[in-house]
C-alpha positions as CSV (number, residue, x, y, z in Angstrom):
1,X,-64.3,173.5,-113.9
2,X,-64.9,173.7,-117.8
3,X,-68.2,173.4,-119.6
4,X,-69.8,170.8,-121.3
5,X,-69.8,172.8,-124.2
6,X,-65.9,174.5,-124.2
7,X,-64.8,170.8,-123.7
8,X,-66.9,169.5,-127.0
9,X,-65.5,173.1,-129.1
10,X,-61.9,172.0,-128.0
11,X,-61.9,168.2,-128.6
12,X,-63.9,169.4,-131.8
13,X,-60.8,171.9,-132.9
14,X,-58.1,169.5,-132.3
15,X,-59.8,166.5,-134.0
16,X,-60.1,169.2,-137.4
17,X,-56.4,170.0,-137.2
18,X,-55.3,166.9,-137.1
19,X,-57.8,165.9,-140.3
20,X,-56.2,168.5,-141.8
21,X,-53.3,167.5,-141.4
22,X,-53.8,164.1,-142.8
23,X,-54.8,165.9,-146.0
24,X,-52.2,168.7,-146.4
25,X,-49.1,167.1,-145.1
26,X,-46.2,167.0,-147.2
27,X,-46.3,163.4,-148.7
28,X,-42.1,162.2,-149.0
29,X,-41.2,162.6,-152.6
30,X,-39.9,158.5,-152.5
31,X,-43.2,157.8,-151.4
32,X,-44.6,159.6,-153.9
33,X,-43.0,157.6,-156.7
34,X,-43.8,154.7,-155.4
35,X,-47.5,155.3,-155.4
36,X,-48.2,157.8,-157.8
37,X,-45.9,156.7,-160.8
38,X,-45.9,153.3,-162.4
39,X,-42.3,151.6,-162.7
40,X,-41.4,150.7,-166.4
41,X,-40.7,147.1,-167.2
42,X,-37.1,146.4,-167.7
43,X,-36.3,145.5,-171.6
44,X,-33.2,145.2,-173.8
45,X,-32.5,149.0,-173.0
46,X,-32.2,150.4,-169.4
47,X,-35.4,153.1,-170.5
48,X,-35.6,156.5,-169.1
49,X,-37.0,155.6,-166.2
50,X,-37.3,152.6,-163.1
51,X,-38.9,154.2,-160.3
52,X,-37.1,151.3,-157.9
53,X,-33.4,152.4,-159.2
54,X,-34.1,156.2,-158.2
55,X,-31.9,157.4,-156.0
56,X,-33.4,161.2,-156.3
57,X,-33.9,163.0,-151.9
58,X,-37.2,165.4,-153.6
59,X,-39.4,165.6,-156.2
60,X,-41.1,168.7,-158.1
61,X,-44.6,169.1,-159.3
62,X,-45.3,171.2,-162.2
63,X,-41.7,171.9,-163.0
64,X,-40.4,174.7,-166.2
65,X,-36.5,174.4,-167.4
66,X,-35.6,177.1,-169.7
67,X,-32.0,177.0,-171.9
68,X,-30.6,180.1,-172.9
69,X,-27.4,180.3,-175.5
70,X,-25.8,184.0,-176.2
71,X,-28.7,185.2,-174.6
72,X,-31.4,183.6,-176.9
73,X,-33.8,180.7,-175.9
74,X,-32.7,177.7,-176.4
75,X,-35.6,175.5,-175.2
76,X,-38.7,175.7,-172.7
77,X,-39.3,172.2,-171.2
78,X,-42.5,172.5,-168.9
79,X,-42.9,168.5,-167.0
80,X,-45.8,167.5,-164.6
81,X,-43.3,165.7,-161.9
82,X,-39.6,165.8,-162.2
83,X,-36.7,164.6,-159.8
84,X,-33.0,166.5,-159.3
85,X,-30.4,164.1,-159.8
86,X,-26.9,165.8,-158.1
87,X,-24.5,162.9,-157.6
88,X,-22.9,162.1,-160.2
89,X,-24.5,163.7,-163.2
90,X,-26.3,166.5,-162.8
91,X,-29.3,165.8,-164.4
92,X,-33.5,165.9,-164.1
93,X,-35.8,163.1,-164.2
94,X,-39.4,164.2,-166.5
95,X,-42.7,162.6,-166.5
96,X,-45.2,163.9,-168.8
97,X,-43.0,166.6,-170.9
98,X,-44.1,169.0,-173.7
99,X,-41.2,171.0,-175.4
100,X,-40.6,174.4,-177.6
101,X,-37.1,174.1,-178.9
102,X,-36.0,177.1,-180.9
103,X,-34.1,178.0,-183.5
104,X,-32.4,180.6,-183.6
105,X,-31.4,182.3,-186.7
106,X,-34.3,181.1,-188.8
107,X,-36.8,181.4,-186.1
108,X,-38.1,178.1,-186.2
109,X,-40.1,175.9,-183.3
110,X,-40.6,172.7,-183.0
111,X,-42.7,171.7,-180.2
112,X,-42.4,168.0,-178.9
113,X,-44.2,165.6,-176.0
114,X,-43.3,162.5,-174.5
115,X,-44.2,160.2,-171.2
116,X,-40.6,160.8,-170.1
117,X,-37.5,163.0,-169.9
118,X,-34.5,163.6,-169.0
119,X,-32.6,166.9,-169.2
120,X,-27.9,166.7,-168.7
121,X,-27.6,170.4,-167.3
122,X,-23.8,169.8,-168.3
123,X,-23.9,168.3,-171.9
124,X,-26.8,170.0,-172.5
125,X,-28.6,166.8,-174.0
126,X,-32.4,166.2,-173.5
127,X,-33.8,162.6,-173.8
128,X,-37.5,162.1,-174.4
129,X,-38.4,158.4,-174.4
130,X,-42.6,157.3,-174.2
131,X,-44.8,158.5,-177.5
132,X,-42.6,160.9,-178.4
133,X,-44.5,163.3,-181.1
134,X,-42.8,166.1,-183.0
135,X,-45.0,168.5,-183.9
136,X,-43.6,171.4,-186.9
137,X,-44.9,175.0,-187.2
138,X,-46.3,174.0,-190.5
139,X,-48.6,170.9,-189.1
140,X,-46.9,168.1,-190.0
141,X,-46.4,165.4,-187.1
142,X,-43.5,163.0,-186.6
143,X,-44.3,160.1,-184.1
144,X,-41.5,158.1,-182.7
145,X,-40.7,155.9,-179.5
146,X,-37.3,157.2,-178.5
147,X,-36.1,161.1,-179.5
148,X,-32.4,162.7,-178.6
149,X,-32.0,166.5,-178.4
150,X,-28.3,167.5,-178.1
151,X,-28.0,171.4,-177.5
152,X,-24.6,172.0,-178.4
153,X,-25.1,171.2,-182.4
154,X,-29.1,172.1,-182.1
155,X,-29.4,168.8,-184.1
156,X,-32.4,166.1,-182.8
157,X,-31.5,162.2,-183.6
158,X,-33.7,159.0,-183.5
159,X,-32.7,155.1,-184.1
160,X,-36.2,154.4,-184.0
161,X,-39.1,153.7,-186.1
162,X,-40.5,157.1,-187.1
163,X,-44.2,158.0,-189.5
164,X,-44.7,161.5,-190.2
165,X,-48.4,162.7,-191.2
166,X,-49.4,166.0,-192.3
167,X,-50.4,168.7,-192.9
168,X,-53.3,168.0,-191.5
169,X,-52.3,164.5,-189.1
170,X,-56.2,163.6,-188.6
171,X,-56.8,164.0,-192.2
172,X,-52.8,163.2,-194.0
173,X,-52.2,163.8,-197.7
174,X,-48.7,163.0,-197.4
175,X,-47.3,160.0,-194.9
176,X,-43.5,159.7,-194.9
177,X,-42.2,156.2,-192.9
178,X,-38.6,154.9,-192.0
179,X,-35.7,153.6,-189.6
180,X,-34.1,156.4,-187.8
181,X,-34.1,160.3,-187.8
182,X,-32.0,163.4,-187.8
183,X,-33.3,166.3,-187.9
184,X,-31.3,170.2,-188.0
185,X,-33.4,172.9,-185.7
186,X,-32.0,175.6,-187.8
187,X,-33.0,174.1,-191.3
188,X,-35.9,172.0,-190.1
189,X,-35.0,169.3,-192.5
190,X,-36.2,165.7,-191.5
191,X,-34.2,163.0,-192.6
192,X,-35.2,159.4,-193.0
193,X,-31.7,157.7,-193.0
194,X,-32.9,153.8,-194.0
195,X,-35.7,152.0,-195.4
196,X,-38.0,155.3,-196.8
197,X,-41.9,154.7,-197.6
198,X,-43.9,157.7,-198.7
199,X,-47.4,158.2,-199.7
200,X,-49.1,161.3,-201.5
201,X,-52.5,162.1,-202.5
202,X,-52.7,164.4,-205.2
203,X,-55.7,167.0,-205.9
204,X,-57.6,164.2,-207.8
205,X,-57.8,161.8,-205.0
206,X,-55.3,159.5,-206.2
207,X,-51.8,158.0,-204.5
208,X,-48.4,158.0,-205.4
209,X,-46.2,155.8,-204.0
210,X,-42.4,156.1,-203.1
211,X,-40.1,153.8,-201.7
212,X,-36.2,154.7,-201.2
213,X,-33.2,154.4,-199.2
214,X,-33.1,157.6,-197.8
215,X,-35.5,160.6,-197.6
216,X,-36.3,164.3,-196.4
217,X,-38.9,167.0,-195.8
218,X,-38.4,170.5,-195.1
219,X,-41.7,171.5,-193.7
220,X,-41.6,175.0,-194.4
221,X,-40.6,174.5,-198.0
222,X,-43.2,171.8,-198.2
223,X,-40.8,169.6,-200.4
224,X,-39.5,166.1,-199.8
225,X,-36.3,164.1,-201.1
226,X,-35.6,160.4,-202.2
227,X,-32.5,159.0,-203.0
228,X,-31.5,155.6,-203.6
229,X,-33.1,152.9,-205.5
230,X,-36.3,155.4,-205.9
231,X,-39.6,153.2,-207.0
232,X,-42.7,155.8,-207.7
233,X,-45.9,154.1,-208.7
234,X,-48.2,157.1,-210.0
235,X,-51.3,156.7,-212.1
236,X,-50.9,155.0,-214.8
237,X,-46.9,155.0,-214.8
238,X,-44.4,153.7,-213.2
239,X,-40.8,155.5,-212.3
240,X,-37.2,154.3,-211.2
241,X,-34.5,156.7,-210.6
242,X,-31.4,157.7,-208.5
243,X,-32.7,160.6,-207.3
244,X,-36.3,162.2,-206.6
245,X,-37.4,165.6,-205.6
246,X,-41.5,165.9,-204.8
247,X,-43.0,169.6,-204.5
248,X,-46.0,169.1,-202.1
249,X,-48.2,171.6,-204.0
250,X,-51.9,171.8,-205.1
251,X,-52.9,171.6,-208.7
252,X,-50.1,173.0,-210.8
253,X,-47.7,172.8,-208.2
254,X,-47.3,168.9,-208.1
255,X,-44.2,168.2,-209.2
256,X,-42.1,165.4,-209.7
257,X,-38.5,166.1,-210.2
258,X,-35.9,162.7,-211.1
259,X,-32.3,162.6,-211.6
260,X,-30.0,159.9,-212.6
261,X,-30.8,157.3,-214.4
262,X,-33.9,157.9,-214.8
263,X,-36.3,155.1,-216.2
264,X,-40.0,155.7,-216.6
265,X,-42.3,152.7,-217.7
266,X,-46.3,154.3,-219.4
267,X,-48.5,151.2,-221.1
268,X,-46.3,150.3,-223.9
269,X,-43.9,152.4,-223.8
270,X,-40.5,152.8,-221.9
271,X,-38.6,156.0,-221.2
272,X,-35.4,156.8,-220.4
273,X,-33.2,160.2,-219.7
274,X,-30.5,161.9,-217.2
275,X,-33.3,164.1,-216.1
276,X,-37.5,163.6,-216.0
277,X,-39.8,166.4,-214.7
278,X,-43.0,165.2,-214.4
279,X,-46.5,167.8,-213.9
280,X,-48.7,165.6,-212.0
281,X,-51.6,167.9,-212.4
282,X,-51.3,168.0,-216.4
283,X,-49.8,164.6,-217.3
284,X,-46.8,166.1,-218.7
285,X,-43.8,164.3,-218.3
286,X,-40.5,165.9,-219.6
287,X,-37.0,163.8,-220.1
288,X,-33.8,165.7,-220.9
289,X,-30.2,164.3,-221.1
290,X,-30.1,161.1,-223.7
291,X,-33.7,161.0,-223.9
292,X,-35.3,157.7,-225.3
293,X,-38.8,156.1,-225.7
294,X,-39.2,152.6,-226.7
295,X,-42.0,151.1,-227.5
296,X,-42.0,147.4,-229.0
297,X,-39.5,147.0,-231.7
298,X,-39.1,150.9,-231.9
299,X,-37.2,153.8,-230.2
300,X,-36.9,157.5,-230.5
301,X,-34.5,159.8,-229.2
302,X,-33.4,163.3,-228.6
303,X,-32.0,166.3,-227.1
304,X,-35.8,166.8,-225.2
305,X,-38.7,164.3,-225.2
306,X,-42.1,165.4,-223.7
307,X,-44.5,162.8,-222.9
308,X,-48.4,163.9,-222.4
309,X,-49.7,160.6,-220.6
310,X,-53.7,161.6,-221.1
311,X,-53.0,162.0,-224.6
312,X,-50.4,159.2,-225.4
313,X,-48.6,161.7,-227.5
314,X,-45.0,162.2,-227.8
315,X,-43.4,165.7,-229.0
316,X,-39.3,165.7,-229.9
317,X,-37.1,167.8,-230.2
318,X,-34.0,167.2,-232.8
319,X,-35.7,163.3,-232.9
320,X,-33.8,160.5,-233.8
321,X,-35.9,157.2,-234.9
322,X,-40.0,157.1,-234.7
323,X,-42.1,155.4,-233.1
């Protein structure tokens, strides 16, 4: 007959497995998306994700895809849950994703994180959707809603509303805004296809303001473009032009560089040229190509006009009329 004591140690031991196994036992992955991820509203898209549509047999915790192309990186995807999709497209299923995409002949990455993914094994096309952010090597930070990656041109595209803020994005000195995105991996140039808004605050505190149809930044280079209708409100002038090219510098390096037809408005005076660079940091303004200034009933023109804004001085060269 068994002891008091063995009996109590046995019941004991079984009643500790089985508590164990409450805890450690492998919960079903379907379960797991029921209870542990929150299912997205339906809206005018279908959305990445709708946990009650999955059709996915396992889920992964703590999941790494890697891309390789003629045996460089492509991208390194790194997700806290993901589903395998096998059925009809292959295909995997991200929630919480940060990205390193590379490119590879200038050596660029451009890191990116989202709420959600998805990664085409065959197509090789990676959807983020969910507070997509896009961060460059250089600091700036694009933030966007909806973000497409498509592998086989290394090329990312957004229809959505996207603001950019760098280089430092607590602390911005330059905000670009508009409707849609492309953006080459290679090149790193970010364009702004409708509806452009930039803002830049120069070394002495001030703003400029752009507005266009279209615009650009190259991170690296640190240099944006405008074109179409371009408005720029600066200090104490006003500029319209086809096109406008803005070095992000410090000091000397502010430039302002319009092409077109170029149309410059300064208190009284109104100037007009083929060409205008414009040295924020010394308020020089230079017009070339059928350079005018008009200024009440008078005009001058010539071959080169420079305009020093602080001063209200005009220097010609080869001038016709006076002011």
């Amino acid at each position: 007959m068994e002891s008091q004591p063995y009996r109590k140690r046995l019941v004991g031991g079984a009643l500790a497995l089985w508590i164990a196994g409450i805890i450690l036992w492998p919960t079903p992955s379907n379960l797991r998306l029921e209870q542990g991820l929150e299912s997205r509203p339906s809206s005018a898209g279908e959305g990445l994700y709708k946990a009650d549509l999955t059709e996915a047999g396992s889920g992964l915790l703590g999941v790494r895809f890697y891309e390789t192309a003629e045996g460089k990186p492509s991208w390194n995807i790194r997700s806290k849950f993901a589903e395998l999709h096998r059925k009809e497209v292959n295909y995997a299923f991200m929630r919480e994703v940060t990205a390193d995409f590379f490119a590879g002949q200038s050596g660029n990455t451009v890191q990116t994180a989202s709420d959600y993914g998805r990664s085409y094994f065959e197509s090789r096309l990676v959807e983020l959707e969910g507070n997509v952010v896009v961060q460059s090597q250089q600091g700036y930070r694009f933030t966007m809603n909806r973000l497409d990656y498509r592998g086989a041109r290394r090329r990312f595209h957004s229809d959505d509303f996207v603001e950019m803020l760098g280089p430092e994005p607590e602390k911005p000195t330059l905000i670009l805004t508009g409707l849609g995105l492309d953006a080459a991996l290679e090149t790193e140039q970010f364009t702004f296809r409708k509806n452009t808004r930039a803002r830049r605050k120069l070394s002495s505190q001030e703003w400029i303001k752009i507005s266009s149809t279209t615009g650009s930044f190259i991170p690296s280079e640190e240099r944006a473009n405008f074109a179409g209708k371009v408005k720029a409100f600066l200090p104490n002038l006003r500029l319209e032009s086809d096109r406008l090219e803005m070095v992000v510098g410090i000091g000397s390096k502010e430039v302002l560089k319009a092409d077109g037809r170029v149309v410059l408005y300064h208190k009284n005076k109104r100037g007009t040229s083929e060409h205008a660079d414009i040295e924020l940091a010394n308020d020089k303004i230079v017009l070339e190509g059928k350079a005018a200034i008009f200024s009440d009933d008078n005009e001058i023109r010539g071959n080169r006009i420079t305009l020093y804004t602080d001063e209200d001085r005009v220097e010609v060269e080869k001038a016709e009329g006076s002011l």
